[in-house]
Every structure is written in structure tokens, then in C-alpha cells.
PDB file of N, CA, C and O in Angstrom:
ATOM      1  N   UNK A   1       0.820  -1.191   0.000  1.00  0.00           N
ATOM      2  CA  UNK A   1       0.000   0.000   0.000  1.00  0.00           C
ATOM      3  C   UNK A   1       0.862   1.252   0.000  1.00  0.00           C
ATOM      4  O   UNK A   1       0.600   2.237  -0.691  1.00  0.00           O
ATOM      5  N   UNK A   2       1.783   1.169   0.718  1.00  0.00           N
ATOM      6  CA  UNK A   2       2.518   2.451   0.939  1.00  0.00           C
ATOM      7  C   UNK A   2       3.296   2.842  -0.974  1.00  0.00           C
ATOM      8  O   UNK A   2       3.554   3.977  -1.373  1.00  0.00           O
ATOM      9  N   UNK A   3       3.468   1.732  -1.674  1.00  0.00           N
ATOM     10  CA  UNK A   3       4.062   2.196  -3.374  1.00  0.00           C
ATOM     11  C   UNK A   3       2.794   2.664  -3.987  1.00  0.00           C
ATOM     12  O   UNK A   3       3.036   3.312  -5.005  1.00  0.00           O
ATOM     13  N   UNK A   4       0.940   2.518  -3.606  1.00  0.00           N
ATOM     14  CA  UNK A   4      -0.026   3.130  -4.232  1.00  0.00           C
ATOM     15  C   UNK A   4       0.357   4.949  -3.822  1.00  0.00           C
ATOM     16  O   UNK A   4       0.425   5.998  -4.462  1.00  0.00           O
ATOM     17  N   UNK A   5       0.522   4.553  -2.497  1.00  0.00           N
ATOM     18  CA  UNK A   5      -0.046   6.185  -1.831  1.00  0.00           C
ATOM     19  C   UNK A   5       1.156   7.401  -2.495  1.00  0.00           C
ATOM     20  O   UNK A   5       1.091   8.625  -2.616  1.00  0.00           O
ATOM     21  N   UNK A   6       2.336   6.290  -2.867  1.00  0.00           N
ATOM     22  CA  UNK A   6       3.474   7.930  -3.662  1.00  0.00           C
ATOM     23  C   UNK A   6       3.023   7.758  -5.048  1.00  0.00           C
ATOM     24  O   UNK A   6       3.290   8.740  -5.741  1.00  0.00           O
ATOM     25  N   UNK A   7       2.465   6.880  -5.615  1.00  0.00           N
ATOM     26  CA  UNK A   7       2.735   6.806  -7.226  1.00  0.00           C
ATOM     27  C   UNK A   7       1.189   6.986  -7.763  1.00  0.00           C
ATOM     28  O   UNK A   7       0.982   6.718  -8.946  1.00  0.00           O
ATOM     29  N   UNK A   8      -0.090   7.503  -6.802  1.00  0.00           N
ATOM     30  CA  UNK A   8      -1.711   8.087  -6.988  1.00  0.00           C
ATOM     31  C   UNK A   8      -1.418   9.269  -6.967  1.00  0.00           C
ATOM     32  O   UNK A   8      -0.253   9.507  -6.649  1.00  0.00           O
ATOM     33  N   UNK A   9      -2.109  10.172  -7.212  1.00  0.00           N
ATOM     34  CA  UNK A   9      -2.298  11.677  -7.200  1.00  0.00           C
ATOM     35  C   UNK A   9      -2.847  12.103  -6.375  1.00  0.00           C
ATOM     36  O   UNK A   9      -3.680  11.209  -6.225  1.00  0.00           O
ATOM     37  N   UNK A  10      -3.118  12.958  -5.507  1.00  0.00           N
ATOM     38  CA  UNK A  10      -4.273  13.474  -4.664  1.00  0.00           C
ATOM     39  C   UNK A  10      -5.578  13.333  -5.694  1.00  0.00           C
ATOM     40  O   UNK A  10      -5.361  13.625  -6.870  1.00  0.00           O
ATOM     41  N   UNK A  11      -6.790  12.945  -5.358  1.00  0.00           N
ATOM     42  CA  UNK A  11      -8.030  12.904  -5.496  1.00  0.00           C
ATOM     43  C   UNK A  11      -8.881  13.514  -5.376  1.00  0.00           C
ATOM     44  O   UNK A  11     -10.034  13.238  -5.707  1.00  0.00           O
ATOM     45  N   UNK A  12      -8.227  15.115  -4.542  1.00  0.00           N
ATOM     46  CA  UNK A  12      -9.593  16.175  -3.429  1.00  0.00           C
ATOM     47  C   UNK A  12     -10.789  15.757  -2.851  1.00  0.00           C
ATOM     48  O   UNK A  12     -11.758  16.461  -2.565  1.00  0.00           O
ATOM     49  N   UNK A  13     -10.582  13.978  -2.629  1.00  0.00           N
ATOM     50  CA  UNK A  13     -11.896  13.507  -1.978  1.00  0.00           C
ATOM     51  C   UNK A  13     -13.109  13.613  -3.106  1.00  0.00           C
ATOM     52  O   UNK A  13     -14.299  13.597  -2.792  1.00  0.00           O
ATOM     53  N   UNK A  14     -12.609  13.726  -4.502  1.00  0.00           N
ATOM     54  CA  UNK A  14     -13.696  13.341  -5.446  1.00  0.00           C
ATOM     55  C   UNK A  14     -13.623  12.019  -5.953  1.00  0.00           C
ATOM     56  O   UNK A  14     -12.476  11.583  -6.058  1.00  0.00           O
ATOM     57  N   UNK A  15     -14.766  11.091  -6.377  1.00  0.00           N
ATOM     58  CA  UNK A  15     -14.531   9.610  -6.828  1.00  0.00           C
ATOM     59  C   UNK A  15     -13.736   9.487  -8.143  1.00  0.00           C
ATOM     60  O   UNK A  15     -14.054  10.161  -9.123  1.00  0.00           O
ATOM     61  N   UNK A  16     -12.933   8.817  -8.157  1.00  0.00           N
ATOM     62  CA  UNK A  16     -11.983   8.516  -9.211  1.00  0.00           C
ATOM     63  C   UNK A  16     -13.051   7.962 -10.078  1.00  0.00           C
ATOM     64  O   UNK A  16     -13.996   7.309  -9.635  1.00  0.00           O
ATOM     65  N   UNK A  17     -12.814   8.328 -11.692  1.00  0.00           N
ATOM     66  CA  UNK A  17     -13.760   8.202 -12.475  1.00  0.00           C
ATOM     67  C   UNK A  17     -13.799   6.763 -12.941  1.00  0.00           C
ATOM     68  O   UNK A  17     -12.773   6.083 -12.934  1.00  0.00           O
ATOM     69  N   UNK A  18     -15.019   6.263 -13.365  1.00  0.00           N
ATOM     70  CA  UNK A  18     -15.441   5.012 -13.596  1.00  0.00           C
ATOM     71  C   UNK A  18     -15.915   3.744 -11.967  1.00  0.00           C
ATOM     72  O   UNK A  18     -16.350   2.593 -11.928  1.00  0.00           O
ATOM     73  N   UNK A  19     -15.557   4.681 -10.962  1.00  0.00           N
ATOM     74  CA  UNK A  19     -15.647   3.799  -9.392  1.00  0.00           C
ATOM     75  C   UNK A  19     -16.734   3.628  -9.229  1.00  0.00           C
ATOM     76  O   UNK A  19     -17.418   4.652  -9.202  1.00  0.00           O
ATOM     77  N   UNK A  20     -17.094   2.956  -9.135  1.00  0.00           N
ATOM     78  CA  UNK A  20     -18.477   2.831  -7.599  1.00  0.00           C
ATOM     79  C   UNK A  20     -18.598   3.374  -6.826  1.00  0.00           C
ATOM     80  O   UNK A  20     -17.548   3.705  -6.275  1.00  0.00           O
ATOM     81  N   UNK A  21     -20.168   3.976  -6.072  1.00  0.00           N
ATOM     82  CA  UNK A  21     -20.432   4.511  -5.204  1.00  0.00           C
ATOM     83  C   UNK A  21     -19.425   4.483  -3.885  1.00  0.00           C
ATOM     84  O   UNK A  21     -18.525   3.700  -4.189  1.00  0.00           O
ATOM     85  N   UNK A  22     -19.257   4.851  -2.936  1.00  0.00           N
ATOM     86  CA  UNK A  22     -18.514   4.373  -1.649  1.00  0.00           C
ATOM     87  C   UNK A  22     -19.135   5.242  -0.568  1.00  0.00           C
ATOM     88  O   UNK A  22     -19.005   6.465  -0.617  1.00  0.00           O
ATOM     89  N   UNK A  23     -19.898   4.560   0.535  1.00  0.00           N
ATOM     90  CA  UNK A  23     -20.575   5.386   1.536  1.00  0.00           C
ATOM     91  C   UNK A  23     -19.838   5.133   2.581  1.00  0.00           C
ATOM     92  O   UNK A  23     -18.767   4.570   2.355  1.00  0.00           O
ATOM     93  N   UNK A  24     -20.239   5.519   4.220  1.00  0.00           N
ATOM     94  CA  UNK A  24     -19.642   5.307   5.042  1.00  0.00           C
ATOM     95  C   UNK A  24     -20.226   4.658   6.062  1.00  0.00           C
ATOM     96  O   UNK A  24     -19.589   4.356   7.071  1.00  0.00           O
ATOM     97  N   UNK A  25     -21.950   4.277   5.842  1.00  0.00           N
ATOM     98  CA  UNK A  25     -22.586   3.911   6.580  1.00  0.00           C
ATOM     99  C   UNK A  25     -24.363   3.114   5.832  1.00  0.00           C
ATOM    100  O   UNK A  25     -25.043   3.719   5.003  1.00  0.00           O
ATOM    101  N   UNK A  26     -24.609   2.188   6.213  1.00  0.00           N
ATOM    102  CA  UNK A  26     -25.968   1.824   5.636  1.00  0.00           C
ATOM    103  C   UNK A  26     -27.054   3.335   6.102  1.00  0.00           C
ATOM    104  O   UNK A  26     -28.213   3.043   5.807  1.00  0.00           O
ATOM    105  N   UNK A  27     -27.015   4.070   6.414  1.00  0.00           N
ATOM    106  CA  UNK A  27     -28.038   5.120   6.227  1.00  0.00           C
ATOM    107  C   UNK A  27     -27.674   5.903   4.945  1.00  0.00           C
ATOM    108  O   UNK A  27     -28.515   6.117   4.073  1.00  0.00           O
ATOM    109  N   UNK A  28     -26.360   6.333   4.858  1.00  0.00           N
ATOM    110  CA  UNK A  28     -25.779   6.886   3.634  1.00  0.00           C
ATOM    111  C   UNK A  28     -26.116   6.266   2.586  1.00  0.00           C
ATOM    112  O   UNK A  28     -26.564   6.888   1.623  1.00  0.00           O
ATOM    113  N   UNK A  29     -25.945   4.745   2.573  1.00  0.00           N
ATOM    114  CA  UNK A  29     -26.356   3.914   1.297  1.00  0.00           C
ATOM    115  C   UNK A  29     -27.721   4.330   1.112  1.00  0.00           C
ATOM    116  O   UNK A  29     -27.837   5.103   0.161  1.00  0.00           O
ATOM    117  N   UNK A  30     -28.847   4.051   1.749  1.00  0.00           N
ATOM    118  CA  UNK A  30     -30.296   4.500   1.622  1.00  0.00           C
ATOM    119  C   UNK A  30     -30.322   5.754   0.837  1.00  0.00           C
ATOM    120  O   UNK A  30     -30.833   5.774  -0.283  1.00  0.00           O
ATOM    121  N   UNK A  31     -29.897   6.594   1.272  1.00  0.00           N
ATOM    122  CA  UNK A  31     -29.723   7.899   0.886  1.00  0.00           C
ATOM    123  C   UNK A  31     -29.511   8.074  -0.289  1.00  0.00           C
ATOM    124  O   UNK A  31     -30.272   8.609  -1.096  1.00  0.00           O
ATOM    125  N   UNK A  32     -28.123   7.496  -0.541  1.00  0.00           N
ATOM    126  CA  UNK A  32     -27.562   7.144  -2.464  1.00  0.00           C
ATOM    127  C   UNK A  32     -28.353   6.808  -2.994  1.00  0.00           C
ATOM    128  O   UNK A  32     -28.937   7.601  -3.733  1.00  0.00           O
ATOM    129  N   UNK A  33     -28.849   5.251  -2.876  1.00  0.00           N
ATOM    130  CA  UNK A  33     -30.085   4.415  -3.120  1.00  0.00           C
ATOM    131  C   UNK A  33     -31.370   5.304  -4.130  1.00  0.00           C
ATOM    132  O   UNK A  33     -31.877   5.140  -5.240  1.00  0.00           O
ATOM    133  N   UNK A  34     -31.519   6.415  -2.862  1.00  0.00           N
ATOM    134  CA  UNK A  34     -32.606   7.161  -2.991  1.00  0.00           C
ATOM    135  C   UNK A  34     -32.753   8.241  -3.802  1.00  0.00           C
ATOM    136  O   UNK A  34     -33.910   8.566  -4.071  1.00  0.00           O
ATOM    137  N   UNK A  35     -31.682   8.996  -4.343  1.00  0.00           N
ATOM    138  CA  UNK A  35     -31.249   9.823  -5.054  1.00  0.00           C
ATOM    139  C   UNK A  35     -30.992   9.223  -6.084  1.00  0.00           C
ATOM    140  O   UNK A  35     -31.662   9.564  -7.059  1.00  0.00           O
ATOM    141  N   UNK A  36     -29.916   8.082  -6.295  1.00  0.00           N
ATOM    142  CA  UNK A  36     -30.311   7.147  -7.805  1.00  0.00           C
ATOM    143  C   UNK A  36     -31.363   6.916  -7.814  1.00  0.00           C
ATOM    144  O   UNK A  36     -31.682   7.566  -8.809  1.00  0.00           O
ATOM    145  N   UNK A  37     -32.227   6.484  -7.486  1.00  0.00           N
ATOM    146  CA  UNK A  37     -33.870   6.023  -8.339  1.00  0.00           C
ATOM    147  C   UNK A  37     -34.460   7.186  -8.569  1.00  0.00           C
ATOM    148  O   UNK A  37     -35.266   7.090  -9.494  1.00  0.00           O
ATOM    149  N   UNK A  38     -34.378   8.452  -8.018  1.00  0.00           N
ATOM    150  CA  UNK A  38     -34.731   9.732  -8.394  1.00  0.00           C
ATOM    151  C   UNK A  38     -34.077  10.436  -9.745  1.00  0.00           C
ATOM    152  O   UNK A  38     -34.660  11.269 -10.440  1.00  0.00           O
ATOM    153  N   UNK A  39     -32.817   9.952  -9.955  1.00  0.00           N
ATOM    154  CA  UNK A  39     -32.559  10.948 -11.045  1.00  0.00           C
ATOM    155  C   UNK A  39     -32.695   9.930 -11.907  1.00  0.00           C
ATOM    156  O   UNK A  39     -32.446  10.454 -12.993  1.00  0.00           O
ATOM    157  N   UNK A  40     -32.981   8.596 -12.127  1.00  0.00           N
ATOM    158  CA  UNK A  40     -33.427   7.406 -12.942  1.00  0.00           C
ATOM    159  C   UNK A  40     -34.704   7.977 -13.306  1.00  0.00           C
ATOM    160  O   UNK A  40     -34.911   8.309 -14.474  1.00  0.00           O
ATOM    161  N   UNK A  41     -36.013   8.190 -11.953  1.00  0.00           N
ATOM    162  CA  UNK A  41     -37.190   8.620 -12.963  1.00  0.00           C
ATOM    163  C   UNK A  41     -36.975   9.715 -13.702  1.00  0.00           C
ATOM    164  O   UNK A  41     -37.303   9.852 -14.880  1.00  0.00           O
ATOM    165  N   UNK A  42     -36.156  10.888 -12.684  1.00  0.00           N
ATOM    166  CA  UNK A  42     -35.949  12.613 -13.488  1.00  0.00           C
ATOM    167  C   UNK A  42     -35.825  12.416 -15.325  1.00  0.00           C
ATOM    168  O   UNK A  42     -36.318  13.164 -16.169  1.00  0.00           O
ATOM    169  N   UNK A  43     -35.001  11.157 -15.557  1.00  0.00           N
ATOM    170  CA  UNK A  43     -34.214  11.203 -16.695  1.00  0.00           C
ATOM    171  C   UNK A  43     -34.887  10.261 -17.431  1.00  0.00           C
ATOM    172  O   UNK A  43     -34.315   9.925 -18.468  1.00  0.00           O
ATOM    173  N   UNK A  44     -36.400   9.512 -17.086  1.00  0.00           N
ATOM    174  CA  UNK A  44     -37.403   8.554 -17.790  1.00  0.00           C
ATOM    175  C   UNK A  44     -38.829   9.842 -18.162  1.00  0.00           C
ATOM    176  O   UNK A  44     -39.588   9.989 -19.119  1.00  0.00           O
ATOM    177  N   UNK A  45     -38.650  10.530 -16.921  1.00  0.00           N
ATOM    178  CA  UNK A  45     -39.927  11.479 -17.721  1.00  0.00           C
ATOM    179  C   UNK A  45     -39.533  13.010 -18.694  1.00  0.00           C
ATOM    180  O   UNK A  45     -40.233  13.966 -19.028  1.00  0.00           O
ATOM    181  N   UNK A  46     -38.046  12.659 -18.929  1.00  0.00           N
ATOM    182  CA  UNK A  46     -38.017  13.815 -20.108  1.00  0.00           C
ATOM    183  C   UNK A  46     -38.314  13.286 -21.244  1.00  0.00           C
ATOM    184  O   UNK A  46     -38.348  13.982 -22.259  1.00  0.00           O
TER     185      UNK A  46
END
């Protein structure tokens, strides 16, 4: 681990592109959960 952490870039705590979600807690997941199926319908009723 320590040859990832010199040879990655800083990230600014944004998700590296193409990743998966990553929460910190099953309420957070709900939350995600909940906001994906929302912008799923947002983007079925245009």
C-alpha cells in the first residue's frame, strides 16, 4: 500500500472516475439508493 499512496495523485476527496459509489454507513447507502432512483425517474420522464 505504501508504493499506491506515492505513485496516486491526490483525489480532493472526489470519486476517481469510472468507481463505484462508496458510503460510510448503511443510512448513507439509503440515501444514495434514494437519489439514484430519483434521477433514474428525473431522466425517464423527459
Amino acid at each position: 500500500m505504501a508504493v499506491t499512496n506515492f505513485t496516486l495523485r491526490e483525489t480532493a476527496r472526489k470519486p476517481l472516475s469510472g468507481s463505484a459509489p462508496a458510503v460510510a454507513s448503511e443510512v448513507e447507502a439509503h440515501k444514495l439508493i434514494n437519489t439514484l432512483r430519483q434521477q433514474r425517474k428525473d431522466i425517464a420522464a423527459k
